[in-house]
C-alpha positions in Angstrom: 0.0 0.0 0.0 1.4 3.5 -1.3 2.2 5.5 1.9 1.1 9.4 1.4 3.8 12.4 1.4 2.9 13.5 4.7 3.8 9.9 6.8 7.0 9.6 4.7 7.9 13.2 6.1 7.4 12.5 9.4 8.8 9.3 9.2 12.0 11.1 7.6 11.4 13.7 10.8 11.1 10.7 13.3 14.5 8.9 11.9 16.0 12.3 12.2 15.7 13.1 15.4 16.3 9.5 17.2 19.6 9.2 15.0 20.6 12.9 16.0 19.8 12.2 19.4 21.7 9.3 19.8 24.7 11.2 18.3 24.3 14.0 20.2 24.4 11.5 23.4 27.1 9.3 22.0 29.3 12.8 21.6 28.2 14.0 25.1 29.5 10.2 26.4 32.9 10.6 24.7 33.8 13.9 25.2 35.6 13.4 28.7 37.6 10.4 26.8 38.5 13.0 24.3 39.4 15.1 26.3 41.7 12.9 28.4 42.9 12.2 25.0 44.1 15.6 23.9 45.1 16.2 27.4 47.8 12.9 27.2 48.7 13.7 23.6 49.8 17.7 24.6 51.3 16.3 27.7 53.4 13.8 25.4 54.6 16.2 22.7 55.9 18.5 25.6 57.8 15.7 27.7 59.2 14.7 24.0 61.1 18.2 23.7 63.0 17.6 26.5 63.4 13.3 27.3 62.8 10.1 25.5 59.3 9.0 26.2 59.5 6.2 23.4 59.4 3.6 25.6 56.6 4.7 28.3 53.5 2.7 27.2 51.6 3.4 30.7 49.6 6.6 30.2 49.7 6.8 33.7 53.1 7.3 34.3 53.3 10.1 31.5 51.0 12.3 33.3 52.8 11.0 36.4 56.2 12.4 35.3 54.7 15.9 33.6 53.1 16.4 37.3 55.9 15.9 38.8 58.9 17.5 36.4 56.6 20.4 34.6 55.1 23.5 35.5 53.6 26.1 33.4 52.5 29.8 33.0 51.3 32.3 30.3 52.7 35.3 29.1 51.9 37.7 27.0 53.8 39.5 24.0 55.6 41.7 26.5 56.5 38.8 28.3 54.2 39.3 31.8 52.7 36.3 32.9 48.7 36.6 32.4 46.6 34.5 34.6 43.2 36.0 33.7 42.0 37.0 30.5 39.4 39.8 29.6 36.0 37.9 31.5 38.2 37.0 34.4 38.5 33.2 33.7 41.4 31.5 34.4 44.1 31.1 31.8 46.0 27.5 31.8 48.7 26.8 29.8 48.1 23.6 29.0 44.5 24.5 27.3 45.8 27.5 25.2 44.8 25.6 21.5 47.7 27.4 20.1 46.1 26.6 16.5 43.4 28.7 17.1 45.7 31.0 19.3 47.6 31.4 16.2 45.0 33.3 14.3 45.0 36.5 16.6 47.3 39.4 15.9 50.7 38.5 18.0 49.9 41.0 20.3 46.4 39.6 20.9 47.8 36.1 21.7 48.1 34.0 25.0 51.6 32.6 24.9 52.3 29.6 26.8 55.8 28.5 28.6 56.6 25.3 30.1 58.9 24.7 33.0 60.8 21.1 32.9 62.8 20.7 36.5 65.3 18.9 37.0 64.9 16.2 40.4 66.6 19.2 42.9 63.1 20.8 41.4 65.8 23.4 39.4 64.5 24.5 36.3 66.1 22.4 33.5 65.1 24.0 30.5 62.1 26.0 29.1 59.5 24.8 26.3 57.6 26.9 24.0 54.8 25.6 21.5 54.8 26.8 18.3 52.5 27.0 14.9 53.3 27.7 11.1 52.5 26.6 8.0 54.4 23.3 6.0 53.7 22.5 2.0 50.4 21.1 2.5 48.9 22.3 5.5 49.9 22.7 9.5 53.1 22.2 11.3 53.9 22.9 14.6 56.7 22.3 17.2 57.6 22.3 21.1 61.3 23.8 21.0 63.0 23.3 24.2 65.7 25.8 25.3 68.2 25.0 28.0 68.2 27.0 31.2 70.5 29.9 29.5 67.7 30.4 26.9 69.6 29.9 24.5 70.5 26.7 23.7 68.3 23.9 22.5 68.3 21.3 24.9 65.8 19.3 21.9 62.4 20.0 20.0 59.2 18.0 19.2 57.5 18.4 15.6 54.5 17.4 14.2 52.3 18.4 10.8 49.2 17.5 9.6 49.9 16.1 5.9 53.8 17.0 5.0 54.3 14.4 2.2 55.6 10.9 3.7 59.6 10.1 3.0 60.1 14.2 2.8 58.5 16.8 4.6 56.7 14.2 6.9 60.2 13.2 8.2 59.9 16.1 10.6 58.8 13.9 13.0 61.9 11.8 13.1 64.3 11.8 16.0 67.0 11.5 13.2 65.8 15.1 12.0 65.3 16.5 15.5 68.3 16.0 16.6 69.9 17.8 14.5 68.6 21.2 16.2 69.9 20.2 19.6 73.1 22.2 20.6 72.1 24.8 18.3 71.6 28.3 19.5 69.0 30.9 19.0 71.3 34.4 19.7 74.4 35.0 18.4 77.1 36.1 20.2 76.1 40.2 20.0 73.0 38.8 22.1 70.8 39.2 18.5 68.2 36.7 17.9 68.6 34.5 14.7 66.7 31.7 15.2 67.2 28.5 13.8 67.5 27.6 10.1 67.0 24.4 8.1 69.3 25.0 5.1 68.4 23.8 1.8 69.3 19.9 0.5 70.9 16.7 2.6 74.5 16.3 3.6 75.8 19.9 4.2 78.6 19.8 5.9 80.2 23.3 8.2 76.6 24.8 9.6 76.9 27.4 11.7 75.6 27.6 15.2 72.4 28.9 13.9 71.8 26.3 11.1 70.5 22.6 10.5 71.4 20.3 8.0 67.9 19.9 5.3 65.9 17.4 3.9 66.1 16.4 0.4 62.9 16.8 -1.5 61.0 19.2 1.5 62.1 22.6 0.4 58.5 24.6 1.2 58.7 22.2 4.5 61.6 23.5 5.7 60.6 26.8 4.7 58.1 26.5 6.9 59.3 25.2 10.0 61.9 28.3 9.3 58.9 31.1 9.1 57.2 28.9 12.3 60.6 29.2 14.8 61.7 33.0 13.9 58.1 34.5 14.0 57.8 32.5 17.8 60.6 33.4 18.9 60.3 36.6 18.2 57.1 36.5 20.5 58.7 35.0 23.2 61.9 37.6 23.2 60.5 39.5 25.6 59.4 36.9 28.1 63.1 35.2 27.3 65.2 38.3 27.6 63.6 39.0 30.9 64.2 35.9 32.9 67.4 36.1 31.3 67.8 39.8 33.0 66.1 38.3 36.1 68.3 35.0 36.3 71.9 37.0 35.7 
């Protein structure tokens, strides 16, 4: 029997909204995993600037350590630590999406700064998150700076959808390392930064240059626009604990 327009409307209607519902409460449900998710992954990148996490499987013991070896604040471009922003909320480091962050004006940004101690509770080094562009889309970084702000003590990549076997090799701890030692000021107290050089396999790089990779020219561009533009934003904050620690 032929069904009229209106039931197969409101049949439409009815399959609507019980599917929609049970989306909506299957998203409500997993929303605190997610969350614990995106919490562990942050927590993981920033641990990864500093010490080899590679072979900590328990969760657990990866927010375990971070409690215990990190602290954190927020700055902002003048490098003051802000713990408030305009609505009087509280502002916590670890849930500045600096993605989103990344899309205000410099001076309009919250800039987060993490604190890895050493066991004395001494601070160790200092981590700043930072976001650019690669070929394709995203890339972004946790660059870890030894406690003279200077030096890298070791950084964490990541990207979005660099090509595999060039750009995407960002990621590797063979291409990582090359940054650590490197320095950020020169010896006038300038910042330079830290460049990727064109091509594989060059040999007598400067203190303020790292070796390429073959085939991810607009990669390494990027990472290069990503580090000077964030550094440049953290200057402030660096040169005064500098100024504070001497």
């Amino acid at each position: 029997m032929r069904q009229s327009n209106l039931y197969v409307i409101l049949f439409a209607i009815g399959l609507t909204v019980v599917f929609g519902g049970a989306l909506s409460l299957t998203s409500v449900g997993l929303k605190p995993l997610q969350d614990k998710q995106v919490e562990l992954d942050t927590k993981k990148k920033i641990l990864g600037a500093v010490m080899d996490i590679s072979t900590i499987e328990d969760p657990n013991e990866i927010l375990r350590i971070y409690g215990e070896k990190v602290k954190s604040i927020v700055v902002d471009i003048n490098g003051d630590e802000v713990t408030t922003d305009a609505k009087g909320n509280p502002i916590i480091a670890e849930k500045v999406n600096i993605q989103k962050n990344s899309k205000l004006d410099p001076e309009d940004r919250n800039y987060p700064v993490f604190i890895f101690l050493d066991d004395s509770g001494a601070i160790e080094s200092y981590i700043f998150p930072t976001f650019g562009s690669g070929l394709w889309d995203w890339v972004s970084s946790y660059i870890a700076l030894e406690g003279n702000l200077n030096t890298i003590k070791g950084i964490a990549f990541d990207h979005k959808s660099e090509t595999p076997g060039l750009g995407a090799r960002i990621t590797e701890p063979k291409v990582q390392n090359r940054y650590i030692g490197k320095q950020i000021y020169n010896a006038q107290g300038e910042l330079m930064s830290i460049t990727m050089v064109k091509g594989e396999g060059n040999t007598g790089l400067g203190d303020h240059e790292v070796d390429g990779m073959s085939g991810a020219t607009m990669t390494a561009k990027g990472l290069n626009a990503m580090l000077e533009k964030y550094l440049e934003c953290y200057s402030a904050f660096i040169e005064k604990t500098k100024s504070q620690n001497s």
